[in-house]
N, C-alpha and C positions, 0 to 999 in steps of 0.2 A: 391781664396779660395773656390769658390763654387763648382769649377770642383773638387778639393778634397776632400771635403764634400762627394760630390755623387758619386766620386768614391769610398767610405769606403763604404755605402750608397748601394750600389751595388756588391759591393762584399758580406755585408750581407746578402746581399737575395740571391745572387745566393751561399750562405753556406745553406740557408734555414731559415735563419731570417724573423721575421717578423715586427721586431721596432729592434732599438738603446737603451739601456739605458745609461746615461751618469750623473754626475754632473751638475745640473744648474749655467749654465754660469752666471760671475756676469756683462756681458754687454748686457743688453735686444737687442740689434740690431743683437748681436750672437744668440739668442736664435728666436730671429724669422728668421735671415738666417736659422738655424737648422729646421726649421718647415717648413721654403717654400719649404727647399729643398727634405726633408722630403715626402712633398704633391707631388712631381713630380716624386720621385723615388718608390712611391706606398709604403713608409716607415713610420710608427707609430714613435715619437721620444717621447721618457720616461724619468723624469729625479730625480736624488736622491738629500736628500740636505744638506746631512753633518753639521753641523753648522752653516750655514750660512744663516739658516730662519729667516723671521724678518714678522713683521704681512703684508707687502703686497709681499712677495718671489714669491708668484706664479702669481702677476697679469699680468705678462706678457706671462709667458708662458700658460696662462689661454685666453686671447687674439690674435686674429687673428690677428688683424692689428694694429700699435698703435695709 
């Protein structure tokens, strides 16, 4: 999964992206995959939250490592 990741990941930037905006995953282990991979493809990773906020939604993608 992660070679997919960076290859979407990569094809953004070289459109001339400079982050991903996406939906906040509801598996925090996806959401910090998204963010390592993020860190190595020189990729900002952004995320919206549709309904699915609850009062700790962001602490993971607020967090570096868990």
């Amino acid at each position: 999964m992660d070679a997919e990741i960076a290859c979407g990941m990569k094809a953004a930037k070289a459109l001339g992206a400079l982050h991903i905006f996406l939906a906040h995953p509801s598996d925090d282990a996806h959401t910090l995959k998204l963010g390592e991979v993020g860190e190595r493809c020189g990729m900002s990773v952004g995320y919206h939250r549709y309904e699915q906020e609850l009062f700790d939604f962001w602490d993971t993608a607020l967090t570096s490592k868990p």
